[in-house]
C-alpha positions in Angstrom: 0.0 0.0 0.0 0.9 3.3 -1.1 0.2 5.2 2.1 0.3 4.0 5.6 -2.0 5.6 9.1 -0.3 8.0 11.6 -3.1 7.8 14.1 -3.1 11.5 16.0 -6.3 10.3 19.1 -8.5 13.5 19.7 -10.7 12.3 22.1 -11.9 14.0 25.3 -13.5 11.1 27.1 -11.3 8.6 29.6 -14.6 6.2 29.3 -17.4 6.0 27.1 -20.5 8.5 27.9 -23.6 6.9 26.0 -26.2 9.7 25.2 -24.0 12.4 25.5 -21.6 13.0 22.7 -22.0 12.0 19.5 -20.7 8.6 18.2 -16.6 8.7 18.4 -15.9 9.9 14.5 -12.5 9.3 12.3 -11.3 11.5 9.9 -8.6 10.3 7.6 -6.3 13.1 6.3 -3.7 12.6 3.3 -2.0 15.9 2.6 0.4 17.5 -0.4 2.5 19.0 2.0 5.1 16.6 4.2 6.2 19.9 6.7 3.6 22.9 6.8 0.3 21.3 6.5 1.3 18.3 9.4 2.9 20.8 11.7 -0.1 23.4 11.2 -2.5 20.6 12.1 -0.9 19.1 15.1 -0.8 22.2 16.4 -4.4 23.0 15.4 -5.1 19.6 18.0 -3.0 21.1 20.2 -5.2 24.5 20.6 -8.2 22.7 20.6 -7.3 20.8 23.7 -5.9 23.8 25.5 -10.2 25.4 24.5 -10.7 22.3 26.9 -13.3 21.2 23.2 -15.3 17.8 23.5 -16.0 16.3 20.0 -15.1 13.1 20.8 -13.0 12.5 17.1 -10.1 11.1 15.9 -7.7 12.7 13.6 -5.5 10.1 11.5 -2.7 11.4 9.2 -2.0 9.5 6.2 1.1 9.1 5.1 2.6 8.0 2.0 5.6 5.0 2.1 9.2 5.6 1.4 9.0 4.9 -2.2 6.1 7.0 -3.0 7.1 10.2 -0.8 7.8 12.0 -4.1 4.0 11.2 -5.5 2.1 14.5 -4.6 0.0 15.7 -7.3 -4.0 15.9 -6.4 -4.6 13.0 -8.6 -1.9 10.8 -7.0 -3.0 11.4 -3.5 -6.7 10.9 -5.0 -6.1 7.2 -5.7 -3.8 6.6 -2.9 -6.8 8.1 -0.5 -9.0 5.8 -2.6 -6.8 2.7 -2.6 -6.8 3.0 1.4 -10.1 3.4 1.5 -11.0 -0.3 0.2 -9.1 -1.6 2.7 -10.8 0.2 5.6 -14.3 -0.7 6.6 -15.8 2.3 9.0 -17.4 5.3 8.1 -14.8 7.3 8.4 -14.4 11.1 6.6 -11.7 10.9 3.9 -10.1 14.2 3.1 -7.5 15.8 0.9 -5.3 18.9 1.7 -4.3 20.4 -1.5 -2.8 24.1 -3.2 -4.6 25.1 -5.9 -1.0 26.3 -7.2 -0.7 22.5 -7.9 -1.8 23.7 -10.9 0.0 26.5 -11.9 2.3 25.1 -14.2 0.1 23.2 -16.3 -0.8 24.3 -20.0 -4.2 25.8 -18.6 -4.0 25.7 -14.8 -7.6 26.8 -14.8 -8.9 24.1 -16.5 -6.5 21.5 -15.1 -7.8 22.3 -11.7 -11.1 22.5 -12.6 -11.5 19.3 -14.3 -9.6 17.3 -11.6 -12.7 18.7 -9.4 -15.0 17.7 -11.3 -13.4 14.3 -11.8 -14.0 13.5 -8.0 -17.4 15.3 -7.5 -19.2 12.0 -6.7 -17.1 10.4 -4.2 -16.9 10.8 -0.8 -13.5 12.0 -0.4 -13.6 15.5 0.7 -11.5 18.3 -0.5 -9.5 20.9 1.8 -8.4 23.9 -0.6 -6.2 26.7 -0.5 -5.5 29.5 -3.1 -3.0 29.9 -4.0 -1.5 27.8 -1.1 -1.4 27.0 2.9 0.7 30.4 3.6 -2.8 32.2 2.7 -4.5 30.7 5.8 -1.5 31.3 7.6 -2.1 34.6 6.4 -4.9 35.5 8.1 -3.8 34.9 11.7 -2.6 38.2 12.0 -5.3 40.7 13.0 -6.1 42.9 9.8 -3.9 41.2 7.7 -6.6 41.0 5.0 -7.0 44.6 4.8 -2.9 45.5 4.8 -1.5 42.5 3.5 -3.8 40.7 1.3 -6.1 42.7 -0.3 -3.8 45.2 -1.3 -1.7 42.1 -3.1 -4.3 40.2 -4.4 -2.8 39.4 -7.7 0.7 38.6 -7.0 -0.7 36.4 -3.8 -2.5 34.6 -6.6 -0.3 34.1 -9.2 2.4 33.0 -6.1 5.4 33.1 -8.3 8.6 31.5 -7.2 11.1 34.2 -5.8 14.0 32.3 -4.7 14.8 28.8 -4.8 13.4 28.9 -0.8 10.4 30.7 -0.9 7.1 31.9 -3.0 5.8 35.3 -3.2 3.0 33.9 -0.4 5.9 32.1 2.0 8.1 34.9 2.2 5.1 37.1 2.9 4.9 35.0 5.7 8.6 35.1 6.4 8.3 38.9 6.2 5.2 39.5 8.7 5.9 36.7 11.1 9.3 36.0 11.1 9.6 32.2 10.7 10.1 29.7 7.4 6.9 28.4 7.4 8.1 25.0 4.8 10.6 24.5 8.1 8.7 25.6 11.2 5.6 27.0 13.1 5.9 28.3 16.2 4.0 26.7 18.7 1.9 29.8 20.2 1.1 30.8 16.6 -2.6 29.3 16.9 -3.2 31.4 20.1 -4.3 33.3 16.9 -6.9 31.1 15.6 -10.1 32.9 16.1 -8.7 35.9 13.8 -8.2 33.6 11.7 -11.4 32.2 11.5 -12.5 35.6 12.0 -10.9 37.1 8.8 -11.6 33.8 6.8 -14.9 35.3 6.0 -12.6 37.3 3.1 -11.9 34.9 1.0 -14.0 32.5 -0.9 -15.2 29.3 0.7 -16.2 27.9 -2.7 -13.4 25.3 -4.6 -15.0 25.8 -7.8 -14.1 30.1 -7.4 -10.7 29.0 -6.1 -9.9 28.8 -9.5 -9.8 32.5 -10.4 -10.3 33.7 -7.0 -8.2 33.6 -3.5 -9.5 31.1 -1.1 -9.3 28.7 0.9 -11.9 25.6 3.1 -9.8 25.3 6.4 -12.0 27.5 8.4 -15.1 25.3 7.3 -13.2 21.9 8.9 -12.2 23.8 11.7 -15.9 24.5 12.3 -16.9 21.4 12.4 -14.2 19.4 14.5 -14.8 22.3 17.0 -18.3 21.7 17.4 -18.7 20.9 21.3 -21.9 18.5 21.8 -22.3 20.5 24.9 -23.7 23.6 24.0 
């Protein structure tokens, strides 16, 4: 098998509490990115525990073998996702974490990234979309970064040109406002952050189909709902 489980538990509950949580849910992640995405997520679990959240949910990182490490294009993570899935007999959520700037080099990006969308419409592996990239998420957990950083930028932040061999337009924003590498690190405290994130999300489209001309991203949306607290 292509890919292999990583198994991250997120569960509140030392014992089982029948009637008052939903049923203990799994969500299997496979993501383009081997440093930024992973570390942004664990810490994402991290924050949530510290918010003291009970979703009772397991988060399960998928990742691919030695000999496929360099496989990373939507499509090959598709049928790797897909592979795993016939081998697995729950009903767990299957997602991908992709860049729209997968695309960018392609002939037509546009329709290269719209087609493998519409390739995958009917099956139940769920996309997690950024555009250009992760770094515009990361973007947003500085307060008014929209309004002074983003908007102002909005067509180089979308086109995301490489400026160095070490960084994109987008990542060395990052470097810039923040002050860290984010293909090498995140600092831990960076989520303390989160709810301007989440805030500011409201920006940029939630849509996949708009990520193709458009800035974007559908992090904030999963957040949401691994967040939700059956007690209130």
């Amino acid at each position: 098998m292509a890919i292999r489980e990583r198994a991250s538990l997120f569960n509140r509950y030392s014992v089982p509490r029948v009637g008052t949580v939903r049923p203990f849910r799994t969500y299997y992640l496979i993501m383009e990115g081997t440093n930024t995405e992973p570390t942004y997520f664990k810490l994402l679990e991290m924050e949530l525990i510290k918010r003291r959240i009970r979703n009772n949910i397991s988060l399960v990182y998928l990742e691919r073998t030695q000999n496929d490490r360099g496989s990373n294009t939507p499509r090959q993570l598709y049928n790797f996702l897909r592979e795993f899935q016939k081998q697995k007999d729950d009903d767990g959520v299957y997602l991908m974490v992709f860049d729209r700037d997968s695309y960018k080099n392609h002939f037509n990006p546009k329709k290269s990234y719209l087609d493998f969308l519409k390739s995958v419409r009917h099956s139940n592996v769920r996309m997690i979309i950024t555009s250009p990239c992760f770094e515009i998420w990361l973007l947003l957990h500085l307060d008014n970064s929209y309004q002074e950083f983003i908007e102002p930028n909005k067509k180089n932040i979308f086109r995301n040109d490489r400026i160095s061999p070490a960084y994109t337009y987008v990542s060395k924003m990052v470097r810039d406002i923040f002050g860290f590498n984010p293909k090498s690190n995140i600092p831990e405290d960076f989520l303390k952050n989160l709810n301007i994130a989440m805030k500011q999300s409201s920006q940029l489209t939630s849509d996949p189909k708009k990520m193709a001309t458009e800035l974007g991203e559908n992090i904030s949306d999963f957040i949401r709902e691994i967040s939700y607290d059956q007690r209130y």
